[in-house]
N, C-alpha and C positions, 0 to 999 in steps of 0.2 A: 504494500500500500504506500501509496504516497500521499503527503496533504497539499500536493502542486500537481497536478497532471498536464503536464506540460509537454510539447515535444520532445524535448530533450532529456525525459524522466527515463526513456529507455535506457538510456548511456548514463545516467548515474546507480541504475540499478543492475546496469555491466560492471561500475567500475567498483562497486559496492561487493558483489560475489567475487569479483576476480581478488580486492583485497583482501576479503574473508579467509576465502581459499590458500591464500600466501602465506597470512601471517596464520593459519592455521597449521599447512605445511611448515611454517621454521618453528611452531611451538607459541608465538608470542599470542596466540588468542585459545584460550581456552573452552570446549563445550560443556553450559550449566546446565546440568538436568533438571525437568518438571516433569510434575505429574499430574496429571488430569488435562484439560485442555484449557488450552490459551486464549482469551477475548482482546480483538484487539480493534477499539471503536475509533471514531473518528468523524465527526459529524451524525449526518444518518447513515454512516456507514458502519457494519458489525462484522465482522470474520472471528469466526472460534474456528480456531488450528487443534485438533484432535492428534494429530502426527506430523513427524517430519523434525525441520531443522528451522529455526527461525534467526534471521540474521536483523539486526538493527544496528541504529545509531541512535547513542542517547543526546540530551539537551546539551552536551559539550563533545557531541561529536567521537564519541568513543565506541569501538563495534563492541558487539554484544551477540555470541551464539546460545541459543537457546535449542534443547534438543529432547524430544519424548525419549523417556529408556526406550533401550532395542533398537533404535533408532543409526544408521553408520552414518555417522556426522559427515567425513570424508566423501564419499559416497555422494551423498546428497550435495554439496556442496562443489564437487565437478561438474555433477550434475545442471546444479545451477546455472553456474558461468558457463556450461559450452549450450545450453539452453540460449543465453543472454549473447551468445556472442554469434549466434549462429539466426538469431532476430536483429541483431544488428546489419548480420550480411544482409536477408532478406530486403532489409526496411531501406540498404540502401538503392 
């Protein structure tokens, strides 16, 4: 989700996995486990995450993995970016 949907939200939500992914891969970001499922509102808008990986940015800009047990962090997070990067070829 974003609270701008803007054109160019594609490319900060490429560059947002692909940083996940790195500092993930060198160790410097760590996945917190939850349990149950995650609400994450925003105007009228509500998405409950039940599973998977959730990647953010909090109010000073610091990522934040969030992950269901059972869940392969890593995994889901290739996942992501070559998702992201391969709507970017598309879109261009």
């Amino acid at each position: 989700m974003t609270a701008s949907a803007e054109a160019h939200s594609i490319h900060k939500f490429h560059a947002m996995a692909e940083i996940a992914l790195s500092r993930f891969e060198e160790g410097e970001l760590d996945i917190q486990t939850v349990r149950g499922p995650l609400t994450v509102e925003w105007k009228n808008e509500v998405e409950i995450i039940t599973a998977g990986v959730v990647v953010f940015l909090d109010s000073e800009g610091n990522f934040h993995l969030i992950a269901h047990p059972g869940q392969d962090g890593k995994k889901l997070l290739q996942a992501a970016h070559r998702f992201f990067t391969r709507w970017i070829r598309l879109n261009i």
